[in-house]
Structures are given as C-alpha cells and as structure tokens.
N, C-alpha and C positions, 0 to 999 in steps of 0.2 A: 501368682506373683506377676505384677505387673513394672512395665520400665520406671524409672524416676519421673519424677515431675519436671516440668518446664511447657513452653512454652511449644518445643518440637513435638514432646511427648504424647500433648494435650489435639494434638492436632493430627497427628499421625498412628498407624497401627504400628507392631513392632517390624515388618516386614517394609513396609513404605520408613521410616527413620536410618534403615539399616541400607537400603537403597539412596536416600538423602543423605544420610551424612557418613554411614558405614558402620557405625558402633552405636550399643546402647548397654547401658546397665541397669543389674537389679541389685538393686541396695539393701544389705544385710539377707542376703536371700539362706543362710549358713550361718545356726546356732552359736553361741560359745563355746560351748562344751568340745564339736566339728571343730572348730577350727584350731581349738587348743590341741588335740590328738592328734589330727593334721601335721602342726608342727613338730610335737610331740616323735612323731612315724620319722619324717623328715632328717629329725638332728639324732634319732636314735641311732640311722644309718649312717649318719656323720662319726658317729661317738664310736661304732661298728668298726669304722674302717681306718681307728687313728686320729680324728680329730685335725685332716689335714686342710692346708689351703682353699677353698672353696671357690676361688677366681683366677681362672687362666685365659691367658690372649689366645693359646690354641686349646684342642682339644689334650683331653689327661684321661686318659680310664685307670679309671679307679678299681673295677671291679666289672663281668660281663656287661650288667647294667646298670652301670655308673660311672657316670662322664661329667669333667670339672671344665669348663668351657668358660666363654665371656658372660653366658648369664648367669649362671653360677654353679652349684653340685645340680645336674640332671639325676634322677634315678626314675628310669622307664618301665621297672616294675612295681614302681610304687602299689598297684593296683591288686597286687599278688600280695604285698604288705598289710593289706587295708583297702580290702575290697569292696566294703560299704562305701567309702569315699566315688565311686561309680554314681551312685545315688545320687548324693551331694551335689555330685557335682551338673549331672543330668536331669533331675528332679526339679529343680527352679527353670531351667530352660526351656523345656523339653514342647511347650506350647507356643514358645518363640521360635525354636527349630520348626515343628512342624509349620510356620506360616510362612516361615521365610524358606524353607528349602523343601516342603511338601511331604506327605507322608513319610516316605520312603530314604531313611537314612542312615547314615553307623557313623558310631564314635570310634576317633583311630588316634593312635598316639598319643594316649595320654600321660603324662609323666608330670613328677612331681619335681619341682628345684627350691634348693636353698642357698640362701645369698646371704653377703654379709655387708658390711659397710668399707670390707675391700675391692667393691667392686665400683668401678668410677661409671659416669655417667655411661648408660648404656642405649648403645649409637645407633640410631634411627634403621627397621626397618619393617618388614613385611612377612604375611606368609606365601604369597602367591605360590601357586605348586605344593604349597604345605608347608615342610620346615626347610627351605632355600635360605639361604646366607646373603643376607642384605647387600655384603661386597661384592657379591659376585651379578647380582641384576642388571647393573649397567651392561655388562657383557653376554648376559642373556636372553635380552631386553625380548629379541625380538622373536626369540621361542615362543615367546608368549603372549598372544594380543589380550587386548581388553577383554574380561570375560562377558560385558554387559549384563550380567544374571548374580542373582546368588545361588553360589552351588558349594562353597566351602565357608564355615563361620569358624574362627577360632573362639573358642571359651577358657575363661580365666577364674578359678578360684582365686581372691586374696585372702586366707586367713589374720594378717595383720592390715590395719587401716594404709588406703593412698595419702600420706602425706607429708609432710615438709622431713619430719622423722626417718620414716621408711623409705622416701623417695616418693615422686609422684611417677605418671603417666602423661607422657606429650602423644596430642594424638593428630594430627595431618586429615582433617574431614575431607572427604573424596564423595562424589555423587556416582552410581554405581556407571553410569558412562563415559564418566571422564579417564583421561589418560592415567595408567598407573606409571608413569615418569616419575621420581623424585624430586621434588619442586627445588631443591639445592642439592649443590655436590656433594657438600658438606654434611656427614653423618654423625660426625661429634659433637655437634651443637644444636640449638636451641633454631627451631624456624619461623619463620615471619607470621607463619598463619596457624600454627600450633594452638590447640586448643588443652588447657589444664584441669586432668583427671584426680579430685580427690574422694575420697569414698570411705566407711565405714570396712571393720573388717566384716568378714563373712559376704562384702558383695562380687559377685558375679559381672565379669565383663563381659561382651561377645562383640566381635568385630568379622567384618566381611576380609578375606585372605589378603583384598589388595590396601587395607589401610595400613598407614608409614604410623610407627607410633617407635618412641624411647622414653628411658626412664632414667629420673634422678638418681643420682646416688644419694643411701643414707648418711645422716648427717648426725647418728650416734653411734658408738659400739652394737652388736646385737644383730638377730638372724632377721630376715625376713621370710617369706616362700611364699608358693603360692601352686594350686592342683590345674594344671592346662590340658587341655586335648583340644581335636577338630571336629566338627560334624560337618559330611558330605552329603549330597545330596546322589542318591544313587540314580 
C-alpha cells in the first residue's frame, strides 16, 4: 500500500512527507465488507447501552470502557469486541510505521468512536503526548518542546468516506521542526492555512502527534466512526 498520489507524494518517501507536511494517507487501504462490521461493532454497543446521546461537551461514562465526550461515543475495548480490526488497522501501515519511526514499535490506545450529526464542528487540536486535550496546551505549552523526530504517529481508520456528508478533516501542515504553537487562538473555527482532507471510506490517515487538525460536522442524520490508535516508537 502506498500514499496517495500527488505531487508531495511523487517526490518524497513516506517518512520524508510525514516530516514535510506531518500527515499522509492511504486511500481505500480497508475493504467493504471491514468497514461495514466496523460500524456494524460500533452502533451494536450503541444499541447495548440504550441508544443514548453520543455528544457531550464533558466527559459521560457510559459503561468501564465507554466514554461519550466531544468526539463522540469512545469505546476503548473496541479491540476485545473485534479483534481482527488490529489487522485492519495495522496491516496497511505497518511499512509506513517502520520507516518513519524504525523497527521497534507498539500500538497503544486504540479505540473505536461513533459520532453522529450531533456533534458541531470539532475544534482544532493535537496529540502531542498522546491523547492531551487541545484546551489545555496553551497552558502546558512549555512541558513540552518541539520534538524535532517522529517518535509518535496517530492512525485513523474511516470506515465512512471524508466528505461534505460526513464531515471533512481540516489539517494545519507543520514541517517536523517547526514550532507546535497553534497558529490562532481560535479552536472553533476554520484556519487560514488549513488544508481540506476528502477520502474514500476504508482510507487510513496517519499524522505526526504535533499536527493541529478539526473536523466538520455532518450535514445529514446518520453515524459516522472511525478505528484510531498510536504507534510509538520505542
């Protein structure tokens, strides 16, 4: 599986594009039949637990591992659900991982969320440290310097396509030594240099920990999700 085409793509390997701009994807890298079950898993434990709200401003536990937060129902044992999805989801990467972060690495965190067309634009931010809370970076800006390296990559199953529908992906390109400041204050909105992520379902994103990225809100009734984790570099 190689990244999409263009013009970065054509020019660089996957570890130099992930250094240049921070993210790259692989398009349709995840069957139909995956990504139908996917969801499938997803709204089963929706339907489990009541059928309740799936978008809160704070966190809601649901259940040990299931948490209704800003991006939507988390369920952290997704993997214990639907173990095969491990696969899926490391299986297309996994020659991207090794070039960008070296032999030696483990997938951590991986969980699964579903969203619906309750949930309003969702406001700009990062994983730097891992899963850190965007509002709070400014305040702990300076825990954490520039990492200059890639040593942590988030990955993104979508089982439904990035688009006008579902919502898209806004993504904040960073070269891997520039400063991880947030180029505006402003987390609710749309940025000047934001670049727009549409994609096929079944593609795969991976982004370096310090890229700024939000998401549309959809713009019909109906679920979205999507299977996320990290890879570290040990």
């Amino acid at each position: 599986m190689t990244p999409e085409s263009g013009n970065v793509q054509e020019r660089m390997n996957a570890k130099e594009i992930l250094e240049e701009r921070g993210w790259l994807l692989l398009p349709s890298a995840v069957d139909g039949a995956r990504c139908a079950r996917l969801l499938e898993v997803l709204e089963g434990v929706w339907s489990e637990l009541g059928r309740p709200a799936i978008h809160a401003r704070g966190d809601v536990h649901l259940a040990p591992s299931v948490i209704v937060s800003p991006v939507g129902m988390a369920v952290f044992d997704l993997l214990a659900k639907l173990p095969e999805a491990r696969g899926w989801l490391l299986g297309p990467i996994e020659s991207v991982a090794r070039e960008a972060l070296g032999d030696a690495f483990r997938l951590e965190n991986v969980a699964g969320v579903l969203s619906d067309h309750t949930r309003p634009f969702f406001f700009w931010h990062h994983h730097l440290e891992g899963l850190l809370d965007a509002r709070e970076y400014l305040a702990l800006e300076e825990r954490y310097p520039i990492p200059g390296r890639l040593r942590r990559l988030s990955c993104t199953l979508y089982p439904v396509p990035l688009d006008d529908e579902h919502g898209v992906m806004l993504l904040q390109p960073r070269r891997i030594d520039e400063p991880t400041r947030p180029p505006c204050e402003d987390m609710d909105v749309p940025w000047p240099r934001q670049q727009v992520l549409r994609c096929p379902a079944g593609s795969i994103l991976v982004m370096d920990e310090c890229v700024w990225h939000a998401v549309t809100p959809m713009t019909r009734p109906g679920h979205r999700g999507f299977l996320a984790g990290f890879l570290v570099a040990e």
